[in-house]
C-alpha positions in Angstrom: 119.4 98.5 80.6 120.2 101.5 78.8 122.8 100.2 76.4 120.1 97.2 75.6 117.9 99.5 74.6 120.1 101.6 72.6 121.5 97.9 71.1 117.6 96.7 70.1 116.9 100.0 68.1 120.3 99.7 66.0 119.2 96.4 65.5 115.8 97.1 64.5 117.3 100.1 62.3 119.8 97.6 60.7 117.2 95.2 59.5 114.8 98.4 58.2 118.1 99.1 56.4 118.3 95.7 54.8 114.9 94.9 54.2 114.8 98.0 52.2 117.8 96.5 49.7 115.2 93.7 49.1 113.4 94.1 45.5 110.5 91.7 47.2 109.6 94.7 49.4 105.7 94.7 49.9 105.4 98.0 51.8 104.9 96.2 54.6 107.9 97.8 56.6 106.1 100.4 58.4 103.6 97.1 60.1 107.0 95.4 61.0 108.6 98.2 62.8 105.5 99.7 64.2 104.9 95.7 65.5 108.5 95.7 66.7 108.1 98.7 68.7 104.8 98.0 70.5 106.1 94.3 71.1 109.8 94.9 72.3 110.3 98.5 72.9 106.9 99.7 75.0 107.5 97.0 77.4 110.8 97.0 77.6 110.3 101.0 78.7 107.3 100.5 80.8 109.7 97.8 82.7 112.4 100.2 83.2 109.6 103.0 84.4 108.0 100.6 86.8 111.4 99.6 88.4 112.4 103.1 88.5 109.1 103.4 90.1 109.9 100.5 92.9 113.6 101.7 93.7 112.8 105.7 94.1 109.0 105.1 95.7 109.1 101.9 97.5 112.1 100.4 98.1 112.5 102.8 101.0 109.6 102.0 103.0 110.0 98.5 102.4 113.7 98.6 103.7 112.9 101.0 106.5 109.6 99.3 107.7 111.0 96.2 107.5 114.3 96.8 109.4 111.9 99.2 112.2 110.2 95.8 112.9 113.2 93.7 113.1 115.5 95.9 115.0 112.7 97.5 117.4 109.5 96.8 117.5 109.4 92.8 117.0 109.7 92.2 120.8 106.5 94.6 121.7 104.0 94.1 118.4 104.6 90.0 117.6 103.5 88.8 121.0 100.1 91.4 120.8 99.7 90.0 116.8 100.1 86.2 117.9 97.1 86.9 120.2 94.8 88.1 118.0 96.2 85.3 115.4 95.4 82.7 118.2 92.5 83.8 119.4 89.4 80.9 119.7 86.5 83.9 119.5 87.5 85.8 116.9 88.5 82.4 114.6 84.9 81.3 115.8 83.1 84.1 114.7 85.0 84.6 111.5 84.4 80.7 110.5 80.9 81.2 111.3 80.2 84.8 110.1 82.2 86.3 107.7 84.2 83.2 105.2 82.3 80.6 103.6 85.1 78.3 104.7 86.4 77.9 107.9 90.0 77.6 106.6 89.7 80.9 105.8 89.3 82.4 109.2 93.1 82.5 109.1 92.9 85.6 107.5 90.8 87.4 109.9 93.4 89.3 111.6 95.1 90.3 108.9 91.7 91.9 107.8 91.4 93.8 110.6 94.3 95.0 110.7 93.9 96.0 107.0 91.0 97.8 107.8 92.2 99.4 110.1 94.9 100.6 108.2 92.7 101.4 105.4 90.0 103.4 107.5 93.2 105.7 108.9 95.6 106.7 106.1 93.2 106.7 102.9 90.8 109.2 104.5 94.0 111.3 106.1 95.1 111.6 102.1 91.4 112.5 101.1 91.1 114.8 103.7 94.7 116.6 102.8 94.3 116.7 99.5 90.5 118.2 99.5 91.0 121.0 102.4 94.9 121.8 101.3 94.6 121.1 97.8 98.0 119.2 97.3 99.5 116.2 99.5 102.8 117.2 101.1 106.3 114.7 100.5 106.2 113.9 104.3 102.2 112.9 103.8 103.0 111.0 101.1 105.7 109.1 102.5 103.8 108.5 105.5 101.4 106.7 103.0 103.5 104.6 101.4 105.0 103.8 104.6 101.3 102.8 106.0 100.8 100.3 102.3 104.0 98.6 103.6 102.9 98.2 107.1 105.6 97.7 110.3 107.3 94.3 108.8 105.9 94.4 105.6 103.0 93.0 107.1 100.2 95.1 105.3 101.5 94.2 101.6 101.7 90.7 103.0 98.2 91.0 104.3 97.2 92.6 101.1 98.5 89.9 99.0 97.4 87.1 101.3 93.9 88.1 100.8 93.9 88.6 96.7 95.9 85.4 96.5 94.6 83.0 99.0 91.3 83.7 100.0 89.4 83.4 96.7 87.4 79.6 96.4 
């Protein structure tokens, strides 16, 4: 990614270079390599931010969450999940309650789950951050940890309900 980058600005100095030999030159250089850089090279570097981003802040959790679930904790937390998922009450009382669609009560136990979720670790940072003043590395793992969710299950959960819900 590096060497792209470093190959796109010799490029873009090359054709400053040559546009400057041109005796039809408007003055208009300045527009073309200030449009060159906010069209090529600010996303090109907020790209390599955010993946430095996911590989240093995420990618952990996600492996280590994921193969927790797989390796461990499939056997004891699918079978408790499945009856929730499956249970007639709670798919009633969503359909009739809470979704204007009773397709949607699919989604209610991965909403409560999320809320769950949500009402523990968000007010645990709050709470750190306002009576400490800073949020300790552990802490902060923890957190990101929590967003993942044993299996992934609370990013799927979170982009189940952005994504299929709405209608």
């Amino acid at each position: 990614m590096l060497s792209f980058l470093i190959l796109t600005i010799l490029q873009s100095y090359n054709n400053n270079k040559t546009n400057k030999n041109n005796h039809f030159n408007s003055g208009g250089d300045n527009l073309k390599s200030m449009n060159y850089i906010t069209n090529r090279i600010i996303p090109f570097l907020c790209g390599v931010l955010m993946s430095i981003n996911f590989v240093v802040f995420w990618l952990i959790p996600i492996m280590g969450m994921g193969a927790i679930y797989k390796q461990c904790l499939k056997p004891f937390l699918q079978p408790l999940y499945l009856m929730m998922d499956k249970n007639y009450y709670l798919r009633l009382f969503a359909s009739n309650y809470i979704y204007t669609k009773p397709e949607h009560a699919d989604f209610i136990s991965m909403s409560i789950l999320l809320i769950i979720n949500c009402s523990i670790s968000i007010p645990t940072m709050f709470y750190t951050q306002l009576k400490y003043g800073y949020l300790p590395w552990w802490l902060i793992f923890c957190y990101y940890c929590s967003w993942v969710g044993i299996g992934g299950s609370m990013m799927g959960s979170a982009y189940g309900l952005a994504h299929k819900e709405v209608g």
